[in-house]
Chimera marker file (.cmm) of the C-alpha trace (Angstrom):
<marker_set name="trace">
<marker id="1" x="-46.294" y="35.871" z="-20.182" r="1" g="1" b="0" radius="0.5"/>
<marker id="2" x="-45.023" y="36.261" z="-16.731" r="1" g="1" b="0" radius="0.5"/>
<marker id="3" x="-45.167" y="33.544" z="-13.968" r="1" g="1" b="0" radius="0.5"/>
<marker id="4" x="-46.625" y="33.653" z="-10.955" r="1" g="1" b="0" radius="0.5"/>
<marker id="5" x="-44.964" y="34.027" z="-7.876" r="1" g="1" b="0" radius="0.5"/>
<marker id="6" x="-47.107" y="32.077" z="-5.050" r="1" g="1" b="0" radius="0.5"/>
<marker id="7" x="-45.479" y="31.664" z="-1.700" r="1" g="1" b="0" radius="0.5"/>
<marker id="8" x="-45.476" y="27.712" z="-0.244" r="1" g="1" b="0" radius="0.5"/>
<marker id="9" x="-47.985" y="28.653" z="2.456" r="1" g="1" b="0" radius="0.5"/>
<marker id="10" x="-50.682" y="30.159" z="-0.361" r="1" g="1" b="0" radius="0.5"/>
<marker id="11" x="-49.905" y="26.301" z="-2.549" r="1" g="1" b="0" radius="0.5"/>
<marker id="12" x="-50.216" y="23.851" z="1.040" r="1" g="1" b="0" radius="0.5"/>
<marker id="13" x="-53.988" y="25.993" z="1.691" r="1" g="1" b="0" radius="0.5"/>
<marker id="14" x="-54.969" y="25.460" z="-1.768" r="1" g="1" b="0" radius="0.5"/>
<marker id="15" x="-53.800" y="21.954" z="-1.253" r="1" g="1" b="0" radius="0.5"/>
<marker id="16" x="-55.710" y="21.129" z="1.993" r="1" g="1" b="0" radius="0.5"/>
<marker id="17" x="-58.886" y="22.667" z="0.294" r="1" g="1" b="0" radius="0.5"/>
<marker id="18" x="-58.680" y="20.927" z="-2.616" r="1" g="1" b="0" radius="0.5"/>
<marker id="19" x="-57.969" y="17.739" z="-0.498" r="1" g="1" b="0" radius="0.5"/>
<marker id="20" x="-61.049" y="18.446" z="1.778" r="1" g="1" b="0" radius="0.5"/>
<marker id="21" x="-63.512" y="19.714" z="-0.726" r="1" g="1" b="0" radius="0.5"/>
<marker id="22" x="-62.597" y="15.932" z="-1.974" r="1" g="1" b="0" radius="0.5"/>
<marker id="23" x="-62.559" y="16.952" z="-5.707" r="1" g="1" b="0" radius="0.5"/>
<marker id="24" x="-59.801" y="14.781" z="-6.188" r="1" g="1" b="0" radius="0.5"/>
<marker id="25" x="-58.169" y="12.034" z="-4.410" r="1" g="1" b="0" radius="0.5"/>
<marker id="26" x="-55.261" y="13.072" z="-2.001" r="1" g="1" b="0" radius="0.5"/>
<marker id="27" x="-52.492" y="10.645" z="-4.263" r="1" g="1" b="0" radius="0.5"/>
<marker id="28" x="-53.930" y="12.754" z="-7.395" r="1" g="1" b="0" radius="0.5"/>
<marker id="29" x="-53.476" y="16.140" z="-6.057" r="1" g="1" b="0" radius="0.5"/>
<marker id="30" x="-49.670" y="15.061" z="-4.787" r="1" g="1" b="0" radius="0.5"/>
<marker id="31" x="-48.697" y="14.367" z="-8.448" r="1" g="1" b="0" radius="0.5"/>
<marker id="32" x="-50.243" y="17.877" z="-9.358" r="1" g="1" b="0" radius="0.5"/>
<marker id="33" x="-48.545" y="19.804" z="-6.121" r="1" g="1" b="0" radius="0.5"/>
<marker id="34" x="-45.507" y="17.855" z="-6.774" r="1" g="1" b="0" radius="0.5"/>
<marker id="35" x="-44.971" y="16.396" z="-2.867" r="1" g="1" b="0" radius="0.5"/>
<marker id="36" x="-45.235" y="13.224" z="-1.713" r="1" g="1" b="0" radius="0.5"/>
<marker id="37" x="-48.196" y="11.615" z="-0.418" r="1" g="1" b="0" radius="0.5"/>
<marker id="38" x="-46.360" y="10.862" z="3.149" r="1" g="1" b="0" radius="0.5"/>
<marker id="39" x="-45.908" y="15.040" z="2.705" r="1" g="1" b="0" radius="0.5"/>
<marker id="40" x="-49.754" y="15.188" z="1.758" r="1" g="1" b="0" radius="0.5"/>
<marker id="41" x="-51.141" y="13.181" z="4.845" r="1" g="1" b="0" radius="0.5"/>
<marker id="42" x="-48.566" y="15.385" z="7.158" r="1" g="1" b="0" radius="0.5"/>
<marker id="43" x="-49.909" y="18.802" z="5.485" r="1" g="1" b="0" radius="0.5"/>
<marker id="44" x="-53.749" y="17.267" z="6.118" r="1" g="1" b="0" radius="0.5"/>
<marker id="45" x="-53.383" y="16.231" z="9.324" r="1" g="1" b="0" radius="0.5"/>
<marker id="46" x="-51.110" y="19.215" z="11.097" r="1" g="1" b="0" radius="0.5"/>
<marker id="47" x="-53.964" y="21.504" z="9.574" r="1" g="1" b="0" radius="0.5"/>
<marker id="48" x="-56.652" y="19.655" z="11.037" r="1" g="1" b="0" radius="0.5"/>
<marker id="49" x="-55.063" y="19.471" z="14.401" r="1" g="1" b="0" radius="0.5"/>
<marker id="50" x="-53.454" y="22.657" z="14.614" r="1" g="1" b="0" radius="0.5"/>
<marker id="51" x="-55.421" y="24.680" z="11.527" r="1" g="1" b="0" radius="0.5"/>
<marker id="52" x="-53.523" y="27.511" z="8.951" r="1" g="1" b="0" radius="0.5"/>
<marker id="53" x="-50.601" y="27.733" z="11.681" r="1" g="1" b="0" radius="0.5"/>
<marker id="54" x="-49.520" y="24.100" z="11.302" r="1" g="1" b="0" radius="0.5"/>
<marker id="55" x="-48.677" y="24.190" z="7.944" r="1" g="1" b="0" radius="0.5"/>
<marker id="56" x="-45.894" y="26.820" z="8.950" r="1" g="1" b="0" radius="0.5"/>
<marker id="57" x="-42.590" y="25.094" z="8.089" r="1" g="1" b="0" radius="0.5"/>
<marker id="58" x="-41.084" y="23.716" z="11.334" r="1" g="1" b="0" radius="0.5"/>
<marker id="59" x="-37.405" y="23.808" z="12.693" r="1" g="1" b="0" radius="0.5"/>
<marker id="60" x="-35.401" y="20.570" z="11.711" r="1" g="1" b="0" radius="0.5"/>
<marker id="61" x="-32.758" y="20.812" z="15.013" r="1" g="1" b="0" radius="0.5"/>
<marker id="62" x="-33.278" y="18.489" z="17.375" r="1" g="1" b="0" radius="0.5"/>
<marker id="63" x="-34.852" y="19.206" z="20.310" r="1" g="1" b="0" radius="0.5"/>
<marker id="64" x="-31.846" y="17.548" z="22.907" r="1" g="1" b="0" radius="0.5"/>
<marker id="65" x="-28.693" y="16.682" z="21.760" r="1" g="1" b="0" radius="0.5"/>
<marker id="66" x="-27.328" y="13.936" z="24.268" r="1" g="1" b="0" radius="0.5"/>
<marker id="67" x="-23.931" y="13.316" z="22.904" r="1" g="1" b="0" radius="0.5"/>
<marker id="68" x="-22.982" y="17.047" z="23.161" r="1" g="1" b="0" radius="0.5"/>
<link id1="1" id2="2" r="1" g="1" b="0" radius="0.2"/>
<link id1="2" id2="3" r="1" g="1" b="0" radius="0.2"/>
<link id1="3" id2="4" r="1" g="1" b="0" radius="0.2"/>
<link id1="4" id2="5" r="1" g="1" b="0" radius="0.2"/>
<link id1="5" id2="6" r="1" g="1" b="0" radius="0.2"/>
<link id1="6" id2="7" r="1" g="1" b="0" radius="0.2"/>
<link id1="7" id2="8" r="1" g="1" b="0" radius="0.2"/>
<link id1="8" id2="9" r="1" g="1" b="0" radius="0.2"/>
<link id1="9" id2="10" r="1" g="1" b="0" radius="0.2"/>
<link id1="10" id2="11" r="1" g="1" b="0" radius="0.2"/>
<link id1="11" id2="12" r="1" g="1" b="0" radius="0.2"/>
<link id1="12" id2="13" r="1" g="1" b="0" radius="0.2"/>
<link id1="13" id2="14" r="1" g="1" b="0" radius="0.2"/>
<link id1="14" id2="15" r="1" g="1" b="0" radius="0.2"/>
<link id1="15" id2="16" r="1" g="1" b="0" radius="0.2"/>
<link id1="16" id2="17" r="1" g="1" b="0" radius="0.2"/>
<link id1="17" id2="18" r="1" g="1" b="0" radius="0.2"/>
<link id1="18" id2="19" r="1" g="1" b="0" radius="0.2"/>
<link id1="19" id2="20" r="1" g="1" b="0" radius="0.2"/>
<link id1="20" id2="21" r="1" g="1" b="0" radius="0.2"/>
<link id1="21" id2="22" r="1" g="1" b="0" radius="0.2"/>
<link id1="22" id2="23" r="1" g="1" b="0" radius="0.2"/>
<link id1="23" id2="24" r="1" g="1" b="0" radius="0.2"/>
<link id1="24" id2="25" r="1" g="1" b="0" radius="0.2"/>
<link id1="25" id2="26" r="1" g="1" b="0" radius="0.2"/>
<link id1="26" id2="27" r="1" g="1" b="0" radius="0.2"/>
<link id1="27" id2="28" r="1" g="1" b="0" radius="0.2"/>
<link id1="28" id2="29" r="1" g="1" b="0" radius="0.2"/>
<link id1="29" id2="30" r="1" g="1" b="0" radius="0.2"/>
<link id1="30" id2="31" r="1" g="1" b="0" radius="0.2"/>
<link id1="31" id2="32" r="1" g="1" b="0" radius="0.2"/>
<link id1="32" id2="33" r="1" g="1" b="0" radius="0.2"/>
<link id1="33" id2="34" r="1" g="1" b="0" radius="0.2"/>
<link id1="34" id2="35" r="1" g="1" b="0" radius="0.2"/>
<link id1="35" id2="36" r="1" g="1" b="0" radius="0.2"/>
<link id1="36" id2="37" r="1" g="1" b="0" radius="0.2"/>
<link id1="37" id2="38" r="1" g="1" b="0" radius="0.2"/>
<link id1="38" id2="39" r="1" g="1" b="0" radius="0.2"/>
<link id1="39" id2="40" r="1" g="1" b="0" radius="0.2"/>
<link id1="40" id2="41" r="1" g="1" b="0" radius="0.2"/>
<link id1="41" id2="42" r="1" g="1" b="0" radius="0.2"/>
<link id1="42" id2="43" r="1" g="1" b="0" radius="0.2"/>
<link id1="43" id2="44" r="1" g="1" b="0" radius="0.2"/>
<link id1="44" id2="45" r="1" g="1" b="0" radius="0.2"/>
<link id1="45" id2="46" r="1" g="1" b="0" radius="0.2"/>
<link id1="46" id2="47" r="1" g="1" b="0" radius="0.2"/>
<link id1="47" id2="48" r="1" g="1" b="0" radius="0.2"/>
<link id1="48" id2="49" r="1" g="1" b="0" radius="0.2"/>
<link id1="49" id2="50" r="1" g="1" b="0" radius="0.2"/>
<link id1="50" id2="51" r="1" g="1" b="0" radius="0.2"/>
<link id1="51" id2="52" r="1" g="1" b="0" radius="0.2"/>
<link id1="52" id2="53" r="1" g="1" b="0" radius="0.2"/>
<link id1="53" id2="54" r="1" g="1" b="0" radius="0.2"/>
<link id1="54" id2="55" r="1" g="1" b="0" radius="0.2"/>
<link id1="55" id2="56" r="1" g="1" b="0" radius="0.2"/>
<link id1="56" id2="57" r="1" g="1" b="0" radius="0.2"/>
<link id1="57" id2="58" r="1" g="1" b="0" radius="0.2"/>
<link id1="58" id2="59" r="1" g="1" b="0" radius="0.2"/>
<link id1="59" id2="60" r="1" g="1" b="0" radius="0.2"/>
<link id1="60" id2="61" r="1" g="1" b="0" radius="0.2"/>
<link id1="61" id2="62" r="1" g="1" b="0" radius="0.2"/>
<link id1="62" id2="63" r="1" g="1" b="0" radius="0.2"/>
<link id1="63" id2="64" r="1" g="1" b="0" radius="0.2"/>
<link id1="64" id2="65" r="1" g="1" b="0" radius="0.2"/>
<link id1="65" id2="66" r="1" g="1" b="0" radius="0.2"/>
<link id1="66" id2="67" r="1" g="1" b="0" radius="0.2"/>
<link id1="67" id2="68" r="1" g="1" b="0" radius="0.2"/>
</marker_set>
């Protein structure tokens, strides 16, 4: 039997439903997803502020680099 291949953005929407349909609590769905629950809250809240486009991965450069 195969595996299948599901991209990061299709497992962070399941997790935010699963997290808002409250089937589960949001500490019990990070075990299952694998991500911490710091990552959990940051997932929940970018997608209620910013909806399916905030759970894009972001850029980790800094935005001003004053020693340069």
């Amino acid at each position: 039997m195969a595996w299948k291949a599901r991209s990061i953005m299709s497992q962070r929407e399941e997790f935010v439903a699963l997290a808002e349909a409250g089937a589960s609590s949001i500490a019990e769905l990070c075990v299952r997803f694998g991500i911490s629950r710091q990552t959990g809250h940051k997932w929940l809240r970018r997608h209620r502020s910013q909806g399916a486009s905030g759970l894009v991965d972001r850029s980790r450069r800094p935005k001003s680099s004053p020693g340069r």
